[in-house]
Backbone as JSON, one array per atom type, in Angstrom:
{
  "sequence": "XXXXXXXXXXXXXXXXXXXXXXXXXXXXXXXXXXXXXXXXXXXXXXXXXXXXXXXXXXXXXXXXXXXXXXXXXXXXXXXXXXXXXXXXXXXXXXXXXXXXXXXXXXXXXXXXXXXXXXXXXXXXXXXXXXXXXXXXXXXXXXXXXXXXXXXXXXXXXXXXXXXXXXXXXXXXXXXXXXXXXXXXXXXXXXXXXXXXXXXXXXXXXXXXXXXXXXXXXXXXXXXXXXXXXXXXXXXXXXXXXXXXXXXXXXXXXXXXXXXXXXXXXXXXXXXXXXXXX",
  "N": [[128.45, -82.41, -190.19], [126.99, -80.76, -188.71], [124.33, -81.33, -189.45], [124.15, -83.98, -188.67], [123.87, -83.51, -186.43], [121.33, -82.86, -185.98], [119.45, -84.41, -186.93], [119.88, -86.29, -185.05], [118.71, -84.75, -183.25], [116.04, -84.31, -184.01], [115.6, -87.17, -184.07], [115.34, -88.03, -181.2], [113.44, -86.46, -180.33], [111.19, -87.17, -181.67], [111.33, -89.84, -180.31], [110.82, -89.1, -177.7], [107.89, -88.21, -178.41], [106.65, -90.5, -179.45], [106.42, -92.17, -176.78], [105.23, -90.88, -175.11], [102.46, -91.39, -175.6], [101.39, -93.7, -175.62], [101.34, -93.78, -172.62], [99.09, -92.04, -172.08], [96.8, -92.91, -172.67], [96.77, -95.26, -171.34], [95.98, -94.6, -169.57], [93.49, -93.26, -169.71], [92.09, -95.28, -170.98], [90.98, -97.43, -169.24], [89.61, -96.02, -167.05], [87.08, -95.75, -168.52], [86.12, -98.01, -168.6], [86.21, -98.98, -166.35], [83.8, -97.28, -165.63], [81.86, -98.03, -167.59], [81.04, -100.32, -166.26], [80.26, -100.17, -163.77], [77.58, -99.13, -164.06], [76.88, -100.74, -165.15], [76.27, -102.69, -163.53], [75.05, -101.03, -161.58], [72.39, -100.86, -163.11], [71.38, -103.34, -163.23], [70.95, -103.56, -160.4], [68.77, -101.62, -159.6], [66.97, -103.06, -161.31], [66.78, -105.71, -159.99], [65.8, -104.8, -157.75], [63.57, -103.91, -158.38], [62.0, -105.8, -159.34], [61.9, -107.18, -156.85], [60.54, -105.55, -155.31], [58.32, -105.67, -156.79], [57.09, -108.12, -156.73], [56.94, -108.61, -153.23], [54.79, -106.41, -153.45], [52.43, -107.71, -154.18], [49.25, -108.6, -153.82], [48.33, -111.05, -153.25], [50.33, -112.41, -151.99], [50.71, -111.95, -149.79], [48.46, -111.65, -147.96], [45.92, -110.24, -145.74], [44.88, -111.57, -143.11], [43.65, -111.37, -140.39], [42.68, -108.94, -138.08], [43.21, -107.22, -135.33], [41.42, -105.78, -132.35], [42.01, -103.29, -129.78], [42.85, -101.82, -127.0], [40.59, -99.56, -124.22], [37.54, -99.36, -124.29], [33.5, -98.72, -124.24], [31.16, -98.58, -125.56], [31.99, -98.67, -128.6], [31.49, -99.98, -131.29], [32.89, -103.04, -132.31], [32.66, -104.88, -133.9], [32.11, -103.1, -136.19], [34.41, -101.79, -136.49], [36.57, -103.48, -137.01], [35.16, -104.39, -140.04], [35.84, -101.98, -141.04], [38.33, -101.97, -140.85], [38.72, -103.97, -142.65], [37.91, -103.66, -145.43], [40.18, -102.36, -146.52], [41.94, -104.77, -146.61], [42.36, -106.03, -148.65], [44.34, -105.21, -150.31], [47.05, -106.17, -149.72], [49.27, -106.85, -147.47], [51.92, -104.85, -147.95], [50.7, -103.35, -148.92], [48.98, -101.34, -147.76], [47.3, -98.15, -146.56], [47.67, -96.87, -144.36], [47.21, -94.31, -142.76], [44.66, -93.8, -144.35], [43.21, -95.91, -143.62], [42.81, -95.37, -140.38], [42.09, -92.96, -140.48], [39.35, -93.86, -141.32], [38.19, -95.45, -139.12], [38.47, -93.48, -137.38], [36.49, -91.82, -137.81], [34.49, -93.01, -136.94], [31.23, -93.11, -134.73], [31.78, -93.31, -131.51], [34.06, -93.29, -131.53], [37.29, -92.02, -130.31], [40.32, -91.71, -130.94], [42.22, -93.51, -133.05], [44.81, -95.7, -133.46], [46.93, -97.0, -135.84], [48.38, -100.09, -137.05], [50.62, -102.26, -138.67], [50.96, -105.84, -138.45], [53.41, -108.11, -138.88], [52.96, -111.65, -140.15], [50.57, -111.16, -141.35], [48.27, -109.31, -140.25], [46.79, -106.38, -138.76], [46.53, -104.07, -136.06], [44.51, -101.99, -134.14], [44.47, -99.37, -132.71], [42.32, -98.08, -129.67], [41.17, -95.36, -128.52], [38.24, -93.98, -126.62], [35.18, -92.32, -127.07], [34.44, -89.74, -123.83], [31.5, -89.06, -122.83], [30.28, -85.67, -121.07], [27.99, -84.71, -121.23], [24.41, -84.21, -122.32], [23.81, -83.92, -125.65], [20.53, -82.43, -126.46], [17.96, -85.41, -127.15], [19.12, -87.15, -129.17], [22.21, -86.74, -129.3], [25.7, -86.26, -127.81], [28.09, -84.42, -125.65], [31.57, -84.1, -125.4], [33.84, -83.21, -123.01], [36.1, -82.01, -124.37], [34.87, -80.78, -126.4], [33.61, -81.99, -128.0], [30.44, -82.58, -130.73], [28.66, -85.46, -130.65], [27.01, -88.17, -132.44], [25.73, -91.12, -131.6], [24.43, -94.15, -132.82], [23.33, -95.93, -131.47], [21.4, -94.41, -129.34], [19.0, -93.73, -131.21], [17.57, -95.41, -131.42], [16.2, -98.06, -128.6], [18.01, -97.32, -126.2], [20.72, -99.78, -125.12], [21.05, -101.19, -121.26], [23.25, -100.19, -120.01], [24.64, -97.91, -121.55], [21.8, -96.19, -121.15], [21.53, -96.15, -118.56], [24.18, -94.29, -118.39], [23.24, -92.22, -120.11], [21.37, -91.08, -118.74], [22.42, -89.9, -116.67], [23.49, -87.37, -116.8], [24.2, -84.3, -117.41], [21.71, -82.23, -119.14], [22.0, -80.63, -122.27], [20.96, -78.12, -124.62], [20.22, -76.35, -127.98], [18.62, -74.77, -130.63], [20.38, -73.84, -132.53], [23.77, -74.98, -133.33], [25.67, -74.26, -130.67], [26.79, -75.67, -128.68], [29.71, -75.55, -127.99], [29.45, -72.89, -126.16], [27.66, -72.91, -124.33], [28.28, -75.37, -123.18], [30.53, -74.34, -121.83], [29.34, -72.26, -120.11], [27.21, -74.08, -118.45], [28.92, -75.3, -117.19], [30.35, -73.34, -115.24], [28.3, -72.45, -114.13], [27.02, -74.79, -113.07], [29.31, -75.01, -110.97], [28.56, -72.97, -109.32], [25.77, -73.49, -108.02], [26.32, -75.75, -107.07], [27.57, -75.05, -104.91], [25.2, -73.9, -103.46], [23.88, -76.15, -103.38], [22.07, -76.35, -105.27], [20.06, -77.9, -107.12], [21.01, -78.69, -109.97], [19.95, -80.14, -113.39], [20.49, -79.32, -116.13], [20.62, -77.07, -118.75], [18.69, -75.42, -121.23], [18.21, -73.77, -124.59], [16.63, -71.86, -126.41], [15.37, -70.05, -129.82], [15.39, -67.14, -129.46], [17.69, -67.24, -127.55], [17.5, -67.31, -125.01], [17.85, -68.39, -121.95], [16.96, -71.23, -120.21], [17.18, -72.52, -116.7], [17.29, -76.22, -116.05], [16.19, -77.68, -113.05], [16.18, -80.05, -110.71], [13.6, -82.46, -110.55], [11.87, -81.25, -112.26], [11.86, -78.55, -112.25], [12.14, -75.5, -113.53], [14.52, -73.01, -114.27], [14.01, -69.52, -115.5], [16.07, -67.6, -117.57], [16.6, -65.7, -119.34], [17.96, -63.92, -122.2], [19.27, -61.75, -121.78], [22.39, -60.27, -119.5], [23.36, -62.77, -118.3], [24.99, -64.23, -116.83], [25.07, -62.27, -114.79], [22.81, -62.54, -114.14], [21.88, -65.5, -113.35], [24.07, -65.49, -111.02], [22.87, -64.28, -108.92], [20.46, -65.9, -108.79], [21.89, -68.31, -107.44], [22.26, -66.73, -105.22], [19.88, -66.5, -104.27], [18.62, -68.74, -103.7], [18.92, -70.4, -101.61], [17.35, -69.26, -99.07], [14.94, -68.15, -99.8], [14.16, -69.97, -102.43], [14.56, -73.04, -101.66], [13.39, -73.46, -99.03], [11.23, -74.11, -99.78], [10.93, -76.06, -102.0], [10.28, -78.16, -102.96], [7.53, -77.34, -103.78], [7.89, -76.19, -106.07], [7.26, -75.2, -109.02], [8.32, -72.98, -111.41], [10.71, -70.46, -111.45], [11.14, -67.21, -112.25], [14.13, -65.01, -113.12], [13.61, -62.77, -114.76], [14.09, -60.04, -113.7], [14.84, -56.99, -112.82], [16.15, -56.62, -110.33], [14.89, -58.4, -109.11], [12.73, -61.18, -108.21], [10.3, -63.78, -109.8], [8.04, -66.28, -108.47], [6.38, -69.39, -109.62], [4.59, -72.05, -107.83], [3.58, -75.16, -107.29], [1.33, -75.16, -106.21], [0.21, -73.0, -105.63], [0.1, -69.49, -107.62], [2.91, -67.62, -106.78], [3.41, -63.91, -105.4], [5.21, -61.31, -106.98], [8.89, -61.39, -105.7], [10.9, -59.17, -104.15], [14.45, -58.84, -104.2], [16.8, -56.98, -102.81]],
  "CA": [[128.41, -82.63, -188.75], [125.68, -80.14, -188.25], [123.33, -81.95, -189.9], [123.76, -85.27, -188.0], [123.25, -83.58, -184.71], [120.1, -81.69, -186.21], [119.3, -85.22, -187.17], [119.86, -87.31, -183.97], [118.0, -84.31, -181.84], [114.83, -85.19, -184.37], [115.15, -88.32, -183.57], [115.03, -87.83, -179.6], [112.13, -85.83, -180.24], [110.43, -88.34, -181.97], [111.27, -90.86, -179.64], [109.95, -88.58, -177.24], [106.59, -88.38, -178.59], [106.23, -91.93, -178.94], [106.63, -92.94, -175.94], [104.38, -90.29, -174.49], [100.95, -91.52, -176.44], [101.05, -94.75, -174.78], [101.28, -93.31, -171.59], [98.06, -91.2, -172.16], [96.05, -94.05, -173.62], [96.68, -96.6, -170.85], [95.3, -93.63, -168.18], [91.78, -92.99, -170.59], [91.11, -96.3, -171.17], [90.81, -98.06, -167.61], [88.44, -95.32, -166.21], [86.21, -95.32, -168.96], [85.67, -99.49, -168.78], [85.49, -99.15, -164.84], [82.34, -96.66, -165.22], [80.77, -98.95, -167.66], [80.77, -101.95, -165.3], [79.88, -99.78, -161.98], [76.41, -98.68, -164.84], [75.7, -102.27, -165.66], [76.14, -103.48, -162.01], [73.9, -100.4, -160.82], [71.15, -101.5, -163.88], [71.32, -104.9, -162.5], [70.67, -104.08, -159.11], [67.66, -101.38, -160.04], [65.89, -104.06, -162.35], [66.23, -106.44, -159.13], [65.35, -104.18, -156.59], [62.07, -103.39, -159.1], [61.44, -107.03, -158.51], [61.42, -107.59, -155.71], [59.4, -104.49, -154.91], [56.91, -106.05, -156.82], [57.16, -109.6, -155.7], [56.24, -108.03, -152.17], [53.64, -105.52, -153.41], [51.48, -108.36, -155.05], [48.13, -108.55, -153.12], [47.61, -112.26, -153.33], [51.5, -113.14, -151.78], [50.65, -111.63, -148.57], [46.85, -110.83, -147.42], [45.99, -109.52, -143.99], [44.13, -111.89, -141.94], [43.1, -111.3, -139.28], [42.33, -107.49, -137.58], [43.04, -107.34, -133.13], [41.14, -104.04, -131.9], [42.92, -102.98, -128.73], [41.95, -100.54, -126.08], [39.84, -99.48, -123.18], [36.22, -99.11, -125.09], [32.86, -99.5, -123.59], [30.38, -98.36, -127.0], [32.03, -98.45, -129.92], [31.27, -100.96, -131.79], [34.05, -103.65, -132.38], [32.95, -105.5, -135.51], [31.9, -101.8, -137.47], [35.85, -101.5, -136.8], [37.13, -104.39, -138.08], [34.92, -104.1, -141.14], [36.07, -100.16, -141.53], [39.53, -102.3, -141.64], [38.9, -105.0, -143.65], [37.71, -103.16, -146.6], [41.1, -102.04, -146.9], [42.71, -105.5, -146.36], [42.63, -106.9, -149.83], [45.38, -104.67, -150.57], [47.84, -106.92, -148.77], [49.91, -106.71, -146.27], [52.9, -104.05, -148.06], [50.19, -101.84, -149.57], [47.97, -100.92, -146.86], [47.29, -97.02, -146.61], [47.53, -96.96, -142.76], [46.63, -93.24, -142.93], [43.55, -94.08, -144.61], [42.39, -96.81, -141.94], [43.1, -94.64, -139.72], [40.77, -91.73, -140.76], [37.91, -94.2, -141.52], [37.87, -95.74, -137.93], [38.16, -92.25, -136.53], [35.2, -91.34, -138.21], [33.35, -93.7, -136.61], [30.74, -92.07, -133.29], [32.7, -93.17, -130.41], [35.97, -93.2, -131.14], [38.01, -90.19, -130.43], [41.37, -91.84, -131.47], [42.82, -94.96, -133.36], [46.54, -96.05, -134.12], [46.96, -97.98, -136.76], [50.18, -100.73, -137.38], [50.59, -103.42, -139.27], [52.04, -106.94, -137.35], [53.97, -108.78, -139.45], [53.24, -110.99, -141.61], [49.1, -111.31, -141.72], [47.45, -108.87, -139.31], [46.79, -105.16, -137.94], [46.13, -104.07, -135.28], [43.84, -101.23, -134.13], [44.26, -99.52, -130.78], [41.35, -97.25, -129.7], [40.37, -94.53, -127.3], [37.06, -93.56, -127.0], [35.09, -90.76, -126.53], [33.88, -89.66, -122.99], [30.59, -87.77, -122.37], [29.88, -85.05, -120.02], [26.75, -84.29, -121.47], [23.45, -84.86, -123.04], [22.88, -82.5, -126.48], [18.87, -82.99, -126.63], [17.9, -86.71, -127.17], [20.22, -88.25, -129.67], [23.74, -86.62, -129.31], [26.45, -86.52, -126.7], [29.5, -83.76, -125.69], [32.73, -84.75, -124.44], [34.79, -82.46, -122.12], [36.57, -81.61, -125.35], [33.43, -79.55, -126.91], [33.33, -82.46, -129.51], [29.65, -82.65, -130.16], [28.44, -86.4, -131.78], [25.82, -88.67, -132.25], [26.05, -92.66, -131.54], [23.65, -94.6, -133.45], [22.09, -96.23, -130.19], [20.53, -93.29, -129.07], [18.15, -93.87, -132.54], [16.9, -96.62, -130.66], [16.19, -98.12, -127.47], [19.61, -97.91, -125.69], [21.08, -100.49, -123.73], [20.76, -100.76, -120.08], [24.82, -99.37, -119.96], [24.34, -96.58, -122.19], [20.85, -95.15, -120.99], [22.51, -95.53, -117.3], [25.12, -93.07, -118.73], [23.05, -91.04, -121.0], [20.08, -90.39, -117.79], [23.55, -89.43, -115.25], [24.32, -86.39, -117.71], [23.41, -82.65, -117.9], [21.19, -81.86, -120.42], [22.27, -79.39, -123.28], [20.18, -78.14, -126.02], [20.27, -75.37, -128.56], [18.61, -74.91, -132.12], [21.75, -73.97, -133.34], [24.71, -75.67, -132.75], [26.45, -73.87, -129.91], [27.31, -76.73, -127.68], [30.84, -74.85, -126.74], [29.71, -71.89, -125.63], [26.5, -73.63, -123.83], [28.87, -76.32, -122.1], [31.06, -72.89, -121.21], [27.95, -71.32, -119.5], [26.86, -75.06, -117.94], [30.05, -75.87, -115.97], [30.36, -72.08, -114.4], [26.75, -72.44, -113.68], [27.23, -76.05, -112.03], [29.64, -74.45, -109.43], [28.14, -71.85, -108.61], [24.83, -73.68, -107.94], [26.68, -76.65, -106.23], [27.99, -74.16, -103.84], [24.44, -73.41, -102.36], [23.1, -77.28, -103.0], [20.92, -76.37, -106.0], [20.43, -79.61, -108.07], [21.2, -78.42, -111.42], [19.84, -81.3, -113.97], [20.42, -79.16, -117.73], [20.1, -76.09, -119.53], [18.31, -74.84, -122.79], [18.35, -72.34, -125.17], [15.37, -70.86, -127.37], [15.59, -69.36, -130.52], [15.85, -66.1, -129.03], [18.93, -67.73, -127.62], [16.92, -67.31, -123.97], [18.52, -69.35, -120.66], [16.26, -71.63, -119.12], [17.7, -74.29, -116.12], [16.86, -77.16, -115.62], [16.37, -78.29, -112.01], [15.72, -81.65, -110.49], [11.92, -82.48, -109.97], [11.14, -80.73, -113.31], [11.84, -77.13, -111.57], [12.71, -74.36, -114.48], [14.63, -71.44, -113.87], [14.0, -68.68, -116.96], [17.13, -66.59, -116.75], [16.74, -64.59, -120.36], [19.1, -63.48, -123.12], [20.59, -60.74, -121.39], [22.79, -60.26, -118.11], [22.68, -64.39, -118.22], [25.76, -64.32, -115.88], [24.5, -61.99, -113.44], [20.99, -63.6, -113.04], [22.28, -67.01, -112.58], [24.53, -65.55, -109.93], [21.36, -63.57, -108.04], [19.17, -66.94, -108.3], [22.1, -68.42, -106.81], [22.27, -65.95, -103.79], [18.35, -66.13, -103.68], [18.24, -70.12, -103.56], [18.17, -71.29, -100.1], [16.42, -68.14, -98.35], [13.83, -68.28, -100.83], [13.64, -71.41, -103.04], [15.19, -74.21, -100.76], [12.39, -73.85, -97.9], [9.42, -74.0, -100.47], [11.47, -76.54, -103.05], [9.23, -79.51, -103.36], [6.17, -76.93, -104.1], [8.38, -75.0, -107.26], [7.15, -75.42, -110.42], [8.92, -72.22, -112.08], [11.31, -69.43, -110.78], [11.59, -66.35, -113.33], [14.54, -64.21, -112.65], [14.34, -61.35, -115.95], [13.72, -58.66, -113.6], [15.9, -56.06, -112.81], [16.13, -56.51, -109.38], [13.77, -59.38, -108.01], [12.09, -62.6, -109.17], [9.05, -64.18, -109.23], [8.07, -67.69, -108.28], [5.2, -70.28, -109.67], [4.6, -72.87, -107.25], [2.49, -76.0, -108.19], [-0.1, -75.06, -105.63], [-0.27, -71.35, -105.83], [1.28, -68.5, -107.93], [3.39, -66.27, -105.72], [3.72, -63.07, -105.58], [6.72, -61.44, -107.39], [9.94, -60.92, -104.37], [12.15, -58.33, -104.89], [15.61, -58.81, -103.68], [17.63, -55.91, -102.97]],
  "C": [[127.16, -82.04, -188.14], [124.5, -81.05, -188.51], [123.42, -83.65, -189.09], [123.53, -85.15, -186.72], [121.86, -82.92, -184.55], [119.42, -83.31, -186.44], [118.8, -85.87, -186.12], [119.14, -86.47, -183.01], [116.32, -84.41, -182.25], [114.39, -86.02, -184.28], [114.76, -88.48, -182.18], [113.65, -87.29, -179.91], [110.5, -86.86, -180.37], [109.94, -89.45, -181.39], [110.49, -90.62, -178.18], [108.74, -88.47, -176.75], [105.78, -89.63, -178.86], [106.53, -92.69, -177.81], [105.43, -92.44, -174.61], [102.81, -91.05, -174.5], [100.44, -93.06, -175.65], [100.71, -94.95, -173.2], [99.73, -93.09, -170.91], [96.86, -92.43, -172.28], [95.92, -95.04, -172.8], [96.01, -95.35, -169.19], [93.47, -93.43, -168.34], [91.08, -94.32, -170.19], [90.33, -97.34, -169.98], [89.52, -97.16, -167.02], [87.5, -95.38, -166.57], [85.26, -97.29, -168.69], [85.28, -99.62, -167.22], [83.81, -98.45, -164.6], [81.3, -97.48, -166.26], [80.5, -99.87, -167.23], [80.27, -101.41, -164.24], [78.14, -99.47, -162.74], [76.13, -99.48, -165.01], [75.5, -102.54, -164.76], [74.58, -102.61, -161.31], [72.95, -100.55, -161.32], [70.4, -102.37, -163.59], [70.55, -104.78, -161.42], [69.29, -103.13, -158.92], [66.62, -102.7, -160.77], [65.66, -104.92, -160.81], [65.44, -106.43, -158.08], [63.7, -104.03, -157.03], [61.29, -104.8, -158.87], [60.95, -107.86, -157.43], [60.66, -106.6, -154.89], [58.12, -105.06, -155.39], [56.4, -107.54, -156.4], [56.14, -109.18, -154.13], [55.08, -107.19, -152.05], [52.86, -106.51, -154.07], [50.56, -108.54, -153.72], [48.09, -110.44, -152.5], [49.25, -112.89, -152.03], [51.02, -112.37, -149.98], [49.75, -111.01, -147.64], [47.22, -110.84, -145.81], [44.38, -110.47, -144.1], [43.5, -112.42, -141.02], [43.18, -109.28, -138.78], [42.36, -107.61, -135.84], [42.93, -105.54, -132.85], [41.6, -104.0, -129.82], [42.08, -101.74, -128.17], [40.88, -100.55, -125.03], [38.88, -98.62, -124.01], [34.71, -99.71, -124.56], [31.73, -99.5, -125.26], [30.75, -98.5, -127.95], [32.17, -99.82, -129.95], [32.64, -102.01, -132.6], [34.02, -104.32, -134.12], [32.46, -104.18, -136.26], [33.67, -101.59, -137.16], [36.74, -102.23, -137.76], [36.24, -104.66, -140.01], [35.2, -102.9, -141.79], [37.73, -100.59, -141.85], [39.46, -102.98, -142.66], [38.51, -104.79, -145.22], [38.79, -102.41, -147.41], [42.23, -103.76, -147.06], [43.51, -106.35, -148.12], [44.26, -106.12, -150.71], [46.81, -105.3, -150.16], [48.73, -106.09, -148.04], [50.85, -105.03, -146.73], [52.09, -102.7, -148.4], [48.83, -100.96, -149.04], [48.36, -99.44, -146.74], [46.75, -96.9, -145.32], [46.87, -95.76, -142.26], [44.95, -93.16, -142.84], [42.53, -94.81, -143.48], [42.23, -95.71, -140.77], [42.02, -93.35, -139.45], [39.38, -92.43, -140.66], [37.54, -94.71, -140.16], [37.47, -94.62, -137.24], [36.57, -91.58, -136.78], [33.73, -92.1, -137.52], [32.93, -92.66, -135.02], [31.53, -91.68, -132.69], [34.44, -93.51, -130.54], [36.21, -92.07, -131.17], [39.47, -90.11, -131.13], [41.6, -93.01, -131.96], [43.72, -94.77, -134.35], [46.59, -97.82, -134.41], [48.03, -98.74, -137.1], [49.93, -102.13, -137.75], [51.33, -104.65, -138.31], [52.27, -107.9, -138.41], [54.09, -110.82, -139.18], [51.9, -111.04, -142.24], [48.16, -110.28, -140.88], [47.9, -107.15, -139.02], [45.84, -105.02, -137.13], [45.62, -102.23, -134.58], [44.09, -100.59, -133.03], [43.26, -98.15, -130.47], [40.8, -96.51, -128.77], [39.29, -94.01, -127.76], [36.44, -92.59, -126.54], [34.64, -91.04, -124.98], [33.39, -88.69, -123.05], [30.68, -87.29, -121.88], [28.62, -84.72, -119.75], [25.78, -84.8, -122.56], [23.54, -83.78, -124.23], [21.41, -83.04, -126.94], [18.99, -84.65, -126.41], [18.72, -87.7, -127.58], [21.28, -87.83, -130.06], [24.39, -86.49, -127.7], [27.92, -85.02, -126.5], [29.86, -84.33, -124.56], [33.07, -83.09, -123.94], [35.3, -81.71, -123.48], [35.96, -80.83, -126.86], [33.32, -80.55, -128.54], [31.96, -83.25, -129.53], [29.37, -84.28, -131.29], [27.44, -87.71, -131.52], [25.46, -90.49, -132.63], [24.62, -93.02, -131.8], [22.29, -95.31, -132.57], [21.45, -95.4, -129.75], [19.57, -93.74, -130.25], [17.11, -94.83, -131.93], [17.05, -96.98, -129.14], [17.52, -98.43, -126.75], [19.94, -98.94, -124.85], [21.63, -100.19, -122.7], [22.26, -99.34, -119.82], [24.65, -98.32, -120.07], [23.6, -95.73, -121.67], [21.63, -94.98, -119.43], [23.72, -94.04, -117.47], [24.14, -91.75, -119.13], [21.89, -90.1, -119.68], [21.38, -89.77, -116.87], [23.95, -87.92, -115.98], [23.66, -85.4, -117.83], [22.77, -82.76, -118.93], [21.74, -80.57, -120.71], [21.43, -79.24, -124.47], [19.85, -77.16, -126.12], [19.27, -75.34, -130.23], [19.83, -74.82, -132.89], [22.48, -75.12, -132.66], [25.51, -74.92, -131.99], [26.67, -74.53, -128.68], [28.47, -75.98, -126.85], [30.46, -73.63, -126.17], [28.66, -72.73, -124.35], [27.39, -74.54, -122.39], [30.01, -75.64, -121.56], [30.24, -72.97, -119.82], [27.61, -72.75, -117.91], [27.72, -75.07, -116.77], [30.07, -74.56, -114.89], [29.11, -72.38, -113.96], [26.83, -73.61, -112.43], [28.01, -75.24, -111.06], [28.96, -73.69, -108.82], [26.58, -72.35, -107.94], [25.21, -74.96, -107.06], [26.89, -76.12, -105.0], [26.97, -74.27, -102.78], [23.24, -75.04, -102.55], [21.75, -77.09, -104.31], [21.1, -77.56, -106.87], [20.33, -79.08, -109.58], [21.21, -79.61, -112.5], [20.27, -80.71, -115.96], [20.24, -77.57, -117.94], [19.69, -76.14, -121.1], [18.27, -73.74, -123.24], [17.26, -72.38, -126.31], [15.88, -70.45, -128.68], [15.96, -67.98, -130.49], [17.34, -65.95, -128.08], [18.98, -67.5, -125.6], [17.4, -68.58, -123.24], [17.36, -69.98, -120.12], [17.05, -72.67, -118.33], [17.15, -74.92, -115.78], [17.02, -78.05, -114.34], [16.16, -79.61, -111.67], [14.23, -81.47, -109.86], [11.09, -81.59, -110.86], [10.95, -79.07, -113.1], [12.21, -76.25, -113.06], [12.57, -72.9, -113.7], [14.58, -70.2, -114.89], [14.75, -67.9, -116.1], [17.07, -65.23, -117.96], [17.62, -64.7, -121.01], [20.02, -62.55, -122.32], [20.8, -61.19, -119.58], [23.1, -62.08, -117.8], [23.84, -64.57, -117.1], [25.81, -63.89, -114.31], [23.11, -62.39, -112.57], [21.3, -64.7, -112.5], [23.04, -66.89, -111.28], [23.64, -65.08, -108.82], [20.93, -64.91, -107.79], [20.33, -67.84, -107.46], [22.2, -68.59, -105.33], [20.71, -66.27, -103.11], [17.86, -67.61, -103.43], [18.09, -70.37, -102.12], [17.68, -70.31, -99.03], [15.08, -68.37, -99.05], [12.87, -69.94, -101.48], [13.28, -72.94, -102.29], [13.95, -74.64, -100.13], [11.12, -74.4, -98.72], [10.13, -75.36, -102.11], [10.63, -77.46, -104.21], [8.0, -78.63, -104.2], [6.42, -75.69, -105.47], [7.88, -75.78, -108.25], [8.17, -74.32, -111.58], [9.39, -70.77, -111.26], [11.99, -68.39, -111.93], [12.37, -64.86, -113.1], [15.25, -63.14, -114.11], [13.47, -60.22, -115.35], [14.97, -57.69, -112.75], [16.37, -56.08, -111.37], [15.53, -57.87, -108.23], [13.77, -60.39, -108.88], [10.61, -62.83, -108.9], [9.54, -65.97, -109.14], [6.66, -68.4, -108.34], [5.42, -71.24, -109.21], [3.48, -73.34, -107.96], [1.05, -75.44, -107.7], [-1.14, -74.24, -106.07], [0.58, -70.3, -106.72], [1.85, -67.27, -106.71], [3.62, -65.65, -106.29], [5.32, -62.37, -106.15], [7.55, -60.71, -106.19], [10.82, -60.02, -104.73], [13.04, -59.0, -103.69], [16.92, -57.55, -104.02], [18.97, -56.38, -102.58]]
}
């Protein structure tokens, strides 16, 4: 008796464990066949995507052109733009390095800015601010307001009417070195203070010794020196229309590096040096 219930509880057991294994086996196998189909599908759709990336990046399937330069520009030159684009164009349309354009236009004289964008599905388009002068540096450069000093190719040559109209309306600046910002500093404080009492302020220069002279209208020079250059200019100021003003027409040169006074060479005659206390 023992033995047939030691029997029949081996068999439960048995029956048990086969019934389990099938269980296990139908849980494995499903997950493992779903992740190789979601790995072929995602293969699939890489390989196509690689296609059609290059489909679109081929040069020949989608050239650029045409080039439209945009903007309020009176100097810069329109076709050196579109050739500063078009040397990028062969790249077509998807593989243009907008960046790049971007830098090489800027580089050009008068531009100060240009935004670069592609127009879908043959063309970009340029848009361009340009610089504005305030000033002359010597003969053949220019500063903007923004102490950026640079040098447009017309100047090299005889400018047109436009241009020299601009470039003759403009302070002169000029240094051996390059110190344009401190210079066009010095200039503008100077301009007020000389507008104030009606002096016609046409330029300043600077020397190697790094010496102030201004430049009046009617070829007048004021020598102000290296040192004190803030407080002389404000003296010749004070000393302009008592002094200079009445006798203007007959100035050739007004030299204020003295500690106290000035002198004054008229065309006629040299005068005597004035003190001003």
């Amino acid at each position: 008796m023992n033995n047939v219930q030691v029997s029949q509880a081996n068999l439960n057991r048995r029956r048990d464990y086969t019934t389990t294994l099938p269980v296990q086996s139908e849980r494995v196998l499903p997950s493992f066949g779903r992740a190789l189909v979601v790995g072929v599908f995602a293969l699939i759709a890489i390989f196509l995507a690689q296609l059609a990336i290059d489909h679109f990046r081929n040069p020949g399937r989608f050239p650029i052109r045409s080039v439209v330069v945009e903007g309020v520009y009176q100097f810069a030159d329109k076709e050196v733009m579109r050739d500063r684009v078009m040397t990028q164009a062969s790249k077509g349309f998807f593989n243009l390095d907008i960046e790049n354009i971007q830098r090489n236009v800027e580089q050009l004289p008068w531009v100060k800015n240009a935004y670069v964008r592609r127009v879908w599905p043959e063309s970009i388009t340029v848009h361009v601010e340009e610089h504005k002068p305030i000033a002359r540096w010597g003969d053949r450069s220019l500063v903007t307001a923004g102490f950026k000093l640079f040098s447009p190719p017309q100047l090299s040559s005889a400018p047109e009417p436009e241009l020299q109209e601009l470039v003759d309306g403009l302070p002169l600046l000029y240094s051996p070195e390059r110190r344009h910002v401190p210079l066009l500093k010095l200039l503008n404080e100077t301009k007020s203070m000389l507008d104030a009492v009606d002096a016609p302020l046409e330029g300043m220069v600077e020397d190697e010794r790094r010496s102030i002279t201004l430049h009046l209208k009617n070829d007048v020079k004021v020598v102000i020196g290296h040192r004190e250059v803030n407080k002389r200019i404000k003296r010749f100021s004070e000393i302009f229309r008592p002094y200079v003003a009445p006798v203007y027409d007959d100035i050739a040169k007004v030299d204020m590096r003295y500690t106290n006074g000035f002198s004054m060479a008229r065309k006629s005659t040299v005068s005597e040096n004035l003190r001003v206390q």
